[in-house]
C-alpha positions as CSV (number, residue, x, y, z in Angstrom):
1,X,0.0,0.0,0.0
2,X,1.0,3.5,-1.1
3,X,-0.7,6.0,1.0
4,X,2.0,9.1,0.9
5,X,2.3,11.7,-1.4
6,X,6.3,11.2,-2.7
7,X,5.6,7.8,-3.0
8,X,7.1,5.9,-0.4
9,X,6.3,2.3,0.3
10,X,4.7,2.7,4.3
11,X,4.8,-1.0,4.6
12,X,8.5,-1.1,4.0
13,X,9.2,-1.6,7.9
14,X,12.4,-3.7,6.9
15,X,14.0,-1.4,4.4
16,X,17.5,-0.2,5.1
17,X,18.8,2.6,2.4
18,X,22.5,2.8,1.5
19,X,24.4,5.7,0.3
20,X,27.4,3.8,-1.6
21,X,30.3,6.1,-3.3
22,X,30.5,5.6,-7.2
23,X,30.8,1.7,-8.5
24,X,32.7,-1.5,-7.3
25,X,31.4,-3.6,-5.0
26,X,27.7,-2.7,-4.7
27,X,26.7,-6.2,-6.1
28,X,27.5,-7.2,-2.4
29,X,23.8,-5.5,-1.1
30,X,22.0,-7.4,-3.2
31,X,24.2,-10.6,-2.6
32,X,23.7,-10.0,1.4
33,X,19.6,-9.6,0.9
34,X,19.5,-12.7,-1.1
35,X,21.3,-14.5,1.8
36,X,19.4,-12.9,4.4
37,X,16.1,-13.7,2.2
38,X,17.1,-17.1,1.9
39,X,18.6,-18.0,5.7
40,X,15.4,-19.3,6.9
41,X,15.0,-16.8,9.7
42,X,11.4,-15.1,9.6
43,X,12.8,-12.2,11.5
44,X,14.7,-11.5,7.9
45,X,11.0,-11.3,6.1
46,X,10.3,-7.8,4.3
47,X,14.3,-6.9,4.7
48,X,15.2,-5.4,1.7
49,X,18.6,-3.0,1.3
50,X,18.0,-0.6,-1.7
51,X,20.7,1.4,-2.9
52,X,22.0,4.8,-4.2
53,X,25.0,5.7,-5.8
54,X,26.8,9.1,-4.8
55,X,28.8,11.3,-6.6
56,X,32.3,10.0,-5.4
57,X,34.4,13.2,-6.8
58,X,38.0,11.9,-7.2
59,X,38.4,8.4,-6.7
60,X,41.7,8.1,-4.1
61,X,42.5,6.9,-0.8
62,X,43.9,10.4,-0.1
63,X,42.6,12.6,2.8
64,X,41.8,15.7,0.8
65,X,39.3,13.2,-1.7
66,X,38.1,11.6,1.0
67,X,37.0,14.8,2.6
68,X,35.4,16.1,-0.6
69,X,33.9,12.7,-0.9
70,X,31.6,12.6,2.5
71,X,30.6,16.4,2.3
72,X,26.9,16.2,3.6
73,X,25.5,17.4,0.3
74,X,26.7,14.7,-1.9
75,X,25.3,12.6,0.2
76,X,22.0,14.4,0.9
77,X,21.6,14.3,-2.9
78,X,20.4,10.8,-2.7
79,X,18.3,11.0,0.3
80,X,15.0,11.2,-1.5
81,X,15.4,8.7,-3.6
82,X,16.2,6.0,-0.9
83,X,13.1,7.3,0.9
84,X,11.2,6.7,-2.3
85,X,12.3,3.1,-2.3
86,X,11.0,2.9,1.3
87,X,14.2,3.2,3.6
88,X,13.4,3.7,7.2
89,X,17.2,4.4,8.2
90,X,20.3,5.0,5.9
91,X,23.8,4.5,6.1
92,X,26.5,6.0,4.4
93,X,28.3,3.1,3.0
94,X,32.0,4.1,3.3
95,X,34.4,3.5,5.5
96,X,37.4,6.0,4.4
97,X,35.5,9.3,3.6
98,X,33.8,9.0,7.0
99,X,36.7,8.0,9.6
100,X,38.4,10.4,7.5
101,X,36.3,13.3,9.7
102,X,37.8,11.5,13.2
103,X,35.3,10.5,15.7
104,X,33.6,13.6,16.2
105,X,33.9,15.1,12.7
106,X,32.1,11.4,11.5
107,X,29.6,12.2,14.5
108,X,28.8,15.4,13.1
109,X,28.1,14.1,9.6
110,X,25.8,11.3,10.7
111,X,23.9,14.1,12.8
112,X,23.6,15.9,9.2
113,X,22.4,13.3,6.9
114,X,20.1,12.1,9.7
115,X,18.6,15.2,9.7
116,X,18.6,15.7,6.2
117,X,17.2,12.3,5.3
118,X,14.1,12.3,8.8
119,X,15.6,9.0,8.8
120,X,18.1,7.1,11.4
121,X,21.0,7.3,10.1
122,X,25.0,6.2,10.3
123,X,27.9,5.3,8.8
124,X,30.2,2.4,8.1
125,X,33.2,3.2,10.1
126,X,30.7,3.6,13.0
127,X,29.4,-0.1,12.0
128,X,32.6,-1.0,12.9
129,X,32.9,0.2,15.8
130,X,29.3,-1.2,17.2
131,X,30.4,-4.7,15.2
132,X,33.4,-4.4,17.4
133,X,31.4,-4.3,20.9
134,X,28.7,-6.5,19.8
135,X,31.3,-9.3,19.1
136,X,32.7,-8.5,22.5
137,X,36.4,-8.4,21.5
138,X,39.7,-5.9,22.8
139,X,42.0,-6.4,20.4
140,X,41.2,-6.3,16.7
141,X,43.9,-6.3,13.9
142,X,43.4,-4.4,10.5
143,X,44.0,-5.7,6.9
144,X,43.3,-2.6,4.8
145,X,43.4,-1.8,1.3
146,X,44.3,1.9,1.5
147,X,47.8,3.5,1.9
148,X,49.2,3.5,5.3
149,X,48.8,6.8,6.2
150,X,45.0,6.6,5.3
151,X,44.7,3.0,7.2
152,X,46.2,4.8,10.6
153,X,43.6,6.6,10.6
154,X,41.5,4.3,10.6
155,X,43.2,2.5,13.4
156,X,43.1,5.8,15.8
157,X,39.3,6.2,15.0
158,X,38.6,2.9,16.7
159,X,40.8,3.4,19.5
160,X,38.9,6.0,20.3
161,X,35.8,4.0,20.1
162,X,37.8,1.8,22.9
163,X,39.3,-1.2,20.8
164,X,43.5,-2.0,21.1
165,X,44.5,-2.4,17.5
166,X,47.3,-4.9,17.5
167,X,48.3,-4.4,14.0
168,X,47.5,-2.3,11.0
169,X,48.6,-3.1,7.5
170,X,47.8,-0.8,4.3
171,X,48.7,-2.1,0.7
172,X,48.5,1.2,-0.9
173,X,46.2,0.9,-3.3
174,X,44.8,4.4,-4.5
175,X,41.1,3.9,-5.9
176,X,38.0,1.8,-5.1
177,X,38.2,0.9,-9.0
178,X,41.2,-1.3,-8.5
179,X,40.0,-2.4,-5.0
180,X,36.7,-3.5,-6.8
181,X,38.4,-5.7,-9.4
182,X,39.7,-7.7,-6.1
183,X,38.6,-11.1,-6.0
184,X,38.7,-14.2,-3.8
185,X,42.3,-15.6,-3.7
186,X,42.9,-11.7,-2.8
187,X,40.9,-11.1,0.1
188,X,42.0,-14.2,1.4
189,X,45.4,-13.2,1.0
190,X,44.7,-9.2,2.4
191,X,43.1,-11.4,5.4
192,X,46.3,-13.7,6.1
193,X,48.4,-10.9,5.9
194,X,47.0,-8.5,8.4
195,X,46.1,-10.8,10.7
196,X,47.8,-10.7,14.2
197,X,48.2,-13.8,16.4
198,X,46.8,-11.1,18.8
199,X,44.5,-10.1,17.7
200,X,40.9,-11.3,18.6
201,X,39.0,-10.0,15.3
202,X,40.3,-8.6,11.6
203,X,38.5,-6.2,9.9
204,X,38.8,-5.2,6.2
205,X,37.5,-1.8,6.0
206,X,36.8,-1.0,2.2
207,X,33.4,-0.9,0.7
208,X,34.9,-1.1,-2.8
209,X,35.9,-4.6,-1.8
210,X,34.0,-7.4,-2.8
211,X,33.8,-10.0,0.6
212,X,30.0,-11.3,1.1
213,X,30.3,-14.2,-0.3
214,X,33.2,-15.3,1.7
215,X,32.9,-14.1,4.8
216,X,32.2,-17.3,6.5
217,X,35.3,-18.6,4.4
218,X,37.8,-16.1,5.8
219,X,36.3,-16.9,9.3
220,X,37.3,-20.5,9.0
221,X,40.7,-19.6,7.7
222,X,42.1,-17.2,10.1
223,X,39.9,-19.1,13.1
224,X,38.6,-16.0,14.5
225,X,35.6,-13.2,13.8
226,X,36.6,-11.0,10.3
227,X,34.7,-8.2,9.7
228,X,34.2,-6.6,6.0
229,X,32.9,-3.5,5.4
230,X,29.9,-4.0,3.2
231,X,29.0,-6.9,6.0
232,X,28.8,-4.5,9.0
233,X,27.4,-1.5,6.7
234,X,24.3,-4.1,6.0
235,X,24.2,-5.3,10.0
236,X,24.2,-1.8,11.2
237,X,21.2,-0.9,9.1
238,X,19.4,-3.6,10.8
239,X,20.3,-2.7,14.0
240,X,19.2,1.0,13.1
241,X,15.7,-0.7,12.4
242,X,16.3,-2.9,15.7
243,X,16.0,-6.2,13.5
244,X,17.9,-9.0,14.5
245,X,18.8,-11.5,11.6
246,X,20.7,-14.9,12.0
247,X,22.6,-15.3,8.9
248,X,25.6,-18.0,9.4
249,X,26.7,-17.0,5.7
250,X,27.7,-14.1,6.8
251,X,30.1,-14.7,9.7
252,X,30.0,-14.5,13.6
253,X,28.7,-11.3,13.5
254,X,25.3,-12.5,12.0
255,X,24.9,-15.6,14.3
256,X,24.6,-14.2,17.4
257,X,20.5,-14.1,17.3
């Protein structure tokens, strides 16, 4: 039923709208609602995760593009348009151009597109950080794609969330373009590499990477919790809704419920 005036889908209590920066890995949303659609849990019923591309700018893993990148109005640009596909929260579906800000800069522009969308709102590199507690770990250990200057500061934006980073390794690649052409045998290898034997979680913080369908893979490799970016993105949106799914596919972090 269609009842308002922009039409928006008011049934669409399990909608979760994602902002996602130009093209590379966005085939992961739909991927993660098919598993969530097909996991058997009727909690996961109506969940659908529609999404909207923004206007990335200059594609690099520098500070300066990064900062253009999450500017409020590029992302408010695609507000209405995820309302019209019936979100009832968005999420800003970058890591980079949002930890970029620091903790209270990334704060700030959650506050802003929240307000600008009417909607609940928040961002991935605060997905980690919730993912993070939720899984009840310390020490985490971070296999990023980005430059090393770009991937410290990714490193001091969850320390201030409260997590001990035991390790943090960058492999410099510039654009999500490249990152997006990543495939298995890479993330795997990303994964091995920045993994710490102290660590009690990895996290591979790129949305231009593909990793839904092997989440639960790199899991059984490295013997601990991994979380991806596009994974948490998706599982914050839920828990923006309050919906709890159980989806095994998609790692330790969906099969908690």
């Amino acid at each position: 039923m269609d009842d308002s005036r922009d039409g928006t889908d008011t049934t669409a209590d399990g909608h979760v709208g994602f902002l996602y920066p130009g093209y590379s890995a966005e085939d992961d949303y739909p991927r993660m609602e098919a598993l969530l659609r097909d996991s058997g849990d009727p909690r996961a019923a109506g969940v659908r995760l529609p999404l909207v591309h923004t206007d990335m700018g200059t594609d690099a893993h520098r500070v300066d593009a990064l900062l253009e990148m999450g500017a409020v109005p590029r992302l408010a640009a695609g507000v209405g348009e995820l309302k019209r596909a019936g979100a009832r929260a968005v999420v800003w579906a970058c890591t980079s151009a949002s930890f970029v800000y620091g903790w209270e800069g990334a704060g700030q522009q959650v506050t802003a597109l929240s307000e600008a969308a009417g909607l609940p709102a928040s961002s991935t590199s605060f997905a980690f950080a919730h993912a993070v507690a939720e899984l009840g770990v310390s020490r985490v250990a971070i296999a990023a794609t980005y430059p090393e200057d770009v991937a410290g500061l990714f490193a001091e934006f969850l320390k201030v969330a409260g997590a001990e980073v035991v390790g943090t390794r960058g492999s410099g690649i510039i654009t999500a373009a490249e990152v997006g052409t990543w495939g298995r045998e890479d993330v795997l290898r990303i994964a091995r590499e920045g993994d710490d034997p102290a660590a009690q979680a990895v996290l591979l913080p790129d949305t231009a990477l593909h990793t839904a369908a092997w989440v639960a893979e790199l899991e059984s490799e490295l013997g601990k919790p991994v979380l991806t970016a596009n994974q948490v993105t998706a599982w914050e949106g839920l828990r923006l809704l309050g919906r709890t799914v159980r989806v095994p596919a998609l790692g330790a972090l969906f099969d908690r419920a």
